[in-house]
Wavefront OBJ file of the C-alpha trace (Angstrom):
o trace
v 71.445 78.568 97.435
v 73.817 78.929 100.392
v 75.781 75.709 102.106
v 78.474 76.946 104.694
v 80.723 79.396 103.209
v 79.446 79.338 100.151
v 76.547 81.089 98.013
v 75.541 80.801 94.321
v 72.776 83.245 92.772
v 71.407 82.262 89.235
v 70.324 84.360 86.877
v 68.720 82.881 83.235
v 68.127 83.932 79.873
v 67.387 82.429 76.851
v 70.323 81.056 75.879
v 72.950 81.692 78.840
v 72.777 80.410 82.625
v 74.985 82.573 85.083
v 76.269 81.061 88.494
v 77.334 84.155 90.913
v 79.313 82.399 93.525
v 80.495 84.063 96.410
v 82.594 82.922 99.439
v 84.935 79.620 99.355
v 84.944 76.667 97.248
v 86.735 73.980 98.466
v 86.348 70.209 99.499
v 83.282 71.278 101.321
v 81.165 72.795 98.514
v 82.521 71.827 95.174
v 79.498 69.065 94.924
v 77.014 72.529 95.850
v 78.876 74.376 92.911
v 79.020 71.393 90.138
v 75.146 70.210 91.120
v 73.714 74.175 90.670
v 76.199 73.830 86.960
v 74.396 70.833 86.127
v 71.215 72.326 86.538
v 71.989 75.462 84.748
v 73.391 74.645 81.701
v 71.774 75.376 78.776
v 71.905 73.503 75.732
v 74.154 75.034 73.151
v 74.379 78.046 74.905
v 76.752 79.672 77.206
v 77.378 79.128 80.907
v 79.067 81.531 83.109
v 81.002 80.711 86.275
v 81.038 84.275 87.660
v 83.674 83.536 90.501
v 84.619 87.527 91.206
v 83.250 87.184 94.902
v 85.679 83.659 95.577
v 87.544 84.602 98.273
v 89.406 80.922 98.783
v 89.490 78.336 96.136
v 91.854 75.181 96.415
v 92.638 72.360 93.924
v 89.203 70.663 94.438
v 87.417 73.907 93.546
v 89.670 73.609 90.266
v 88.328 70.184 89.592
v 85.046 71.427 90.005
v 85.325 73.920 87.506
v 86.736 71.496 85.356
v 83.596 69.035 86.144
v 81.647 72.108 85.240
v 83.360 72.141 82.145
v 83.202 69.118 81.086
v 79.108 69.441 81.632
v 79.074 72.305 79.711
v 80.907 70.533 76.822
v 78.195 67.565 76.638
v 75.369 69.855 75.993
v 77.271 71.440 73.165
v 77.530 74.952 75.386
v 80.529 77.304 75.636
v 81.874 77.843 79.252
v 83.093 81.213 80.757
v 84.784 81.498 83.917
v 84.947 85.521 85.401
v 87.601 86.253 87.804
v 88.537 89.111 89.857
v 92.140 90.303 88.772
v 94.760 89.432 90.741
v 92.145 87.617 93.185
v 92.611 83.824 94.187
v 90.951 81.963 91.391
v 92.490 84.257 88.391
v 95.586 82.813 89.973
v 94.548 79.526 90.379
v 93.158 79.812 86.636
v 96.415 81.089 85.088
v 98.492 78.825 87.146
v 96.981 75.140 86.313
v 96.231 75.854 82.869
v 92.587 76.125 83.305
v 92.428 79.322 80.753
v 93.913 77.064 78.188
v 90.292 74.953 78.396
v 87.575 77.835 79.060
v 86.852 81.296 78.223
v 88.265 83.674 80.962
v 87.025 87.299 81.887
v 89.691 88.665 83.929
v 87.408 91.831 85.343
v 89.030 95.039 87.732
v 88.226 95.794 90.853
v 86.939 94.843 94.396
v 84.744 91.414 94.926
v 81.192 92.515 94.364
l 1 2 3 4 5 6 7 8 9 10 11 12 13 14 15 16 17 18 19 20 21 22 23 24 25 26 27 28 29 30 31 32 33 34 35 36 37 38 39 40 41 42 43 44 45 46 47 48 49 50 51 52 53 54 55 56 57 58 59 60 61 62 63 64 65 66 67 68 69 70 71 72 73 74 75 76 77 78 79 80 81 82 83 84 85 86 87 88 89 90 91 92 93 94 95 96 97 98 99 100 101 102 103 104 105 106 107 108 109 110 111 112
């Protein structure tokens, strides 16, 4: 699924739904990111915001996570968000308090 700058890839098992997101989420795409969430998430399982490839996020792409969130809670599933270290949304995680609310994997290394 691709919609201007950004792309999400899912991949499903059992009991986990992964978003890989790559490019910018912003005002433009957050409804792209939280409508491919509230088709993924499993029912008390685990859903994983892999955001590694962001290479922009601003304070609506926070919300969004947050909407994801917030989805994730009312099917009784546990939310991860994966980060690049040091990249724009491990920033934008630690700096709004977002880690205090979901699971965060802070992961080395170039965006994939």
């Amino acid at each position: 699924m691709t919609f201007g700058q950004l792309k999400i890839d899912r991949e499903t098992t059992p009991n986990a739904s992964t978003l890989r997101v790559s490019g910018e989420v912003d005002i433009a795409t957050v409804d792209m990111l939280v409508e491919a969430a509230q088709s993924a998430v499993p029912d008390g399982g685990v859903l994983v915001l892999d955001l590694v490839a962001v290479e922009f996020m601003d304070s609506a792409g926070v919300a969004a996570v947050n909407r994801c969130r917030r989805l994730a809670v009312a099917a009784e599933s546990r939310m991860v968000v994966r980060c690049r270290k040091g990249g724009p949304v491990a920033q934008l995680v630690a700096w709004t308090g977002l880690d205090t609310l979901v699971d965060v994997e802070i992961v080395e290394g170039p965006a994939g």
